[in-house]
N, C-alpha and C positions, 0 to 999 in steps of 0.2 A: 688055492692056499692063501688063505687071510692074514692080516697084519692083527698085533694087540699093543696098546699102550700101556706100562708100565707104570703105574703109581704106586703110592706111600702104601695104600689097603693090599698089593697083590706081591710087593718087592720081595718078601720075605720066604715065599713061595714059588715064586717063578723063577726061571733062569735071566742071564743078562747077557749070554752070547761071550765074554770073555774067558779065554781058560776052560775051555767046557771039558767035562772032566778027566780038569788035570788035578791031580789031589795036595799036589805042590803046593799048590796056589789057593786054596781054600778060602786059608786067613785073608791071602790078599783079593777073595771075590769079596768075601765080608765086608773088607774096609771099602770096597768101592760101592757096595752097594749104602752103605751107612753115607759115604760122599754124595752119593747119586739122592737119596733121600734128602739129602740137608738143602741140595741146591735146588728138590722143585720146588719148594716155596720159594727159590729167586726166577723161576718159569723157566726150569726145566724138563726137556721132555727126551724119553726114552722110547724109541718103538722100533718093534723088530718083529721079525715073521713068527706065526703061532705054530715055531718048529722048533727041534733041539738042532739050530743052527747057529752058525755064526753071521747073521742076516741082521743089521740093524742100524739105525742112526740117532745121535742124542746130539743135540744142540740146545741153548740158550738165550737170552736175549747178549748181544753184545756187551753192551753194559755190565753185566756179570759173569762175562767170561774171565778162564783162570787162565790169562794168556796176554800179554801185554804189547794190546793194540786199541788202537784211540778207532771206533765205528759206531756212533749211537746211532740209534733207531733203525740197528740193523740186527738182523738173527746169527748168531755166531755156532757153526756144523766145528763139536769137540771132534766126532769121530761117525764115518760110515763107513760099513763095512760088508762085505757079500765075500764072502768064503767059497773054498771048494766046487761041489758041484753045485752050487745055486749061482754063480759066476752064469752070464750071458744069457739070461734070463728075466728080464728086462727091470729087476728088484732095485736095482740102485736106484734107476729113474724114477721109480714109484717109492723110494723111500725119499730122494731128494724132492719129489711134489708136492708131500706130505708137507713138509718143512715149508716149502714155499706160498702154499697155500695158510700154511699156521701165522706166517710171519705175515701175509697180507691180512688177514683176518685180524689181527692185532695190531694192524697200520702202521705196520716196519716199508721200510725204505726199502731194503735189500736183505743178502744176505752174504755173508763174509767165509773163508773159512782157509789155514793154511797149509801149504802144499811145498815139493820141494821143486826144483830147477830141472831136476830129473826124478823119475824113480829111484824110492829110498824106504827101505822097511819100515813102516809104522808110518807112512804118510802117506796120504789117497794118490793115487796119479790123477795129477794134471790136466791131462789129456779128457777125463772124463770129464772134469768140470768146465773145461775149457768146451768141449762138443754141447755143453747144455748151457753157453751163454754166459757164462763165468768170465770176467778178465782180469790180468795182473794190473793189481794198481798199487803195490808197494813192492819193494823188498828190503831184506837183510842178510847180509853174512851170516854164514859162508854161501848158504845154498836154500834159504827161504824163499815165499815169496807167499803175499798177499794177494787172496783171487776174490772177489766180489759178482756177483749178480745184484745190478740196481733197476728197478722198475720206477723210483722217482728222479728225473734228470736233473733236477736240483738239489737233492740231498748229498754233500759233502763224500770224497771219498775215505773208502777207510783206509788208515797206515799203520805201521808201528810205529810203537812208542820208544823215543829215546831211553837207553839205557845203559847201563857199563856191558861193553863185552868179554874183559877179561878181570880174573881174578888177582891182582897183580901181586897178593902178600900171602897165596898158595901154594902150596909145594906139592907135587904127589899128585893123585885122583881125588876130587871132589865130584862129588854129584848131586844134580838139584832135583826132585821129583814129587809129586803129588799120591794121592790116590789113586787118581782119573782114570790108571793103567794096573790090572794086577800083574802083568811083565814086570814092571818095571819094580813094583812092594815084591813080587816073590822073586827075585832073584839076588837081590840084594850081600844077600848072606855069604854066596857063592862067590860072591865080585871080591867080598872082601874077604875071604878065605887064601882068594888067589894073590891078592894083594902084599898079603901080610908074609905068605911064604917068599913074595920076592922084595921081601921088605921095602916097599913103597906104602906111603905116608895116604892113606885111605879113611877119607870123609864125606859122610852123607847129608845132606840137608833136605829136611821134611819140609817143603811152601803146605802152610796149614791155611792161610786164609787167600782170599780173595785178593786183598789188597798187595801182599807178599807176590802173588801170582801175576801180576798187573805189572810189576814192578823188580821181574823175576831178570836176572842176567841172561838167561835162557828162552829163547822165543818158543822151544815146545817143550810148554812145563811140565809133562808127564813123564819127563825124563832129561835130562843134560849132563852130562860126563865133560869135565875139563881135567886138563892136565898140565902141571905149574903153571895153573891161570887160566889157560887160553882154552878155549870151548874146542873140544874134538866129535863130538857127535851125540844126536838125539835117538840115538838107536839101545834099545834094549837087549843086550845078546846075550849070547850063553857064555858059562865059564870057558871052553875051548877058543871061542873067537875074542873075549877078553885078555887070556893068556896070551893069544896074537898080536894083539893090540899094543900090550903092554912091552912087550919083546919090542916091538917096531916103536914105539915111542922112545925106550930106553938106548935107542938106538941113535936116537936125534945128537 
């Protein structure tokens, strides 16, 4: 079973491993693949297995990732993923090579990518990067943490970037997100549907560029849910565990 890389000529016709069909989320493969189009001319790349699975990894140069952390000349993993039954099958490591070998070839230093303290939906475990040579060389509240692979012992480590962590003049649910994720565009509607019934004050903010992303109060920009202010979680849920969420906040 072979891998295929994803360009600007094949996007329109291929699949992208996200949301695979859920018909919800359509619009929001749309806009990701429209996102995923805009940023390989910043040298992005997409590759995933030549199945209708959810099998793949897309990374970046550092540099232009939509994530704010200071790593030049390092390759920056948005997202790898191994689904289902393609799990224990040795694909993550041969997609994580992929990347390794691209970023050497390009004469990158390392490679970066963020994870959580524990296992957490929508963030790689740990564990895996850590067994192929990955180490923590940053963190951030509440529960990030910065993992690198560096092949040059002199190129600088990577960290994040200082930034505001709370919203201090919000009230209610705010939430920061991208493209990068169709979870996170196709749910939206439903977040504030639930919102508005339990009359809480419900705001979304589109990060449209790179810079905005860089510079984002949110360390994973495909998603951040704060509430009066303060950052409660990078997780993309469903209306039921939002209703949850929002009951146990109102609660504080």
């Amino acid at each position: 079973m072979g891998f295929i890389e994803i360009s600007k000529d094949c996007i329109e016709t291929e699949h992208i491993c996200c949301a695979l069909g859920a018909k919800q989320y359509e619009e929001a493969v749309r806009e990701k693949k429209k996102w995923l189009t805009e940023r390989m001319d910043e040298g992005l790349v997409f590759y995933r297995l030549d199945e209708r699975a959810k099998v793949f990894i897309e990374y970046l140069p550092a540099e232009n990732a939509w994530a704010p952390i200071d790593a030049p000349n390092y390759m920056y993993i948005n997202c790898l993923w191994v689904s289902g039954r393609h799990k224990n099958n040795g694909y993550g490591k041969q997609l994580l090579d992929y990347c390794k070998k691209d970023a050497m070839n390009r004469g990158m230093d390392g490679i970066v990518h963020i994870v959580g303290k524990k296992n957490y939906p929508f963030l790689s475990e740990k564990h895996f990067f850590e067994h192929h040579g990955f180490k923590i060389v940053d963190e951030a509240d509440p529960y990030f943490q910065l993992v690198a692979l560096t092949w040059n012992p002199e190129a600088p480590s990577p960290i994040f970037k200082e930034r505001k962590h709370e919203l201090l003049d919000h009230k209610g649910i705010a939430i920061y997100y991208t493209a990068q994720c169709p979870f996170a565009v196709g749910t939206l509607d439903e977040l504030r549907k639930i919102a508005n019934e339990r009359r809480i004050s419900f705001q979304t903010n589109r990060i449209t560029t790179m810079a905005d992303a860089q510079n984002s109060p949110t360390i994973w920009t495909s998603f951040g849910l704060f509430y009066n202010g303060k950052f409660i979680t990078h997780e993309m849920m469903s209306p039921a565990k939002f209703d949850k969420l929002l009951s146990k906040l109102s609660q504080k």
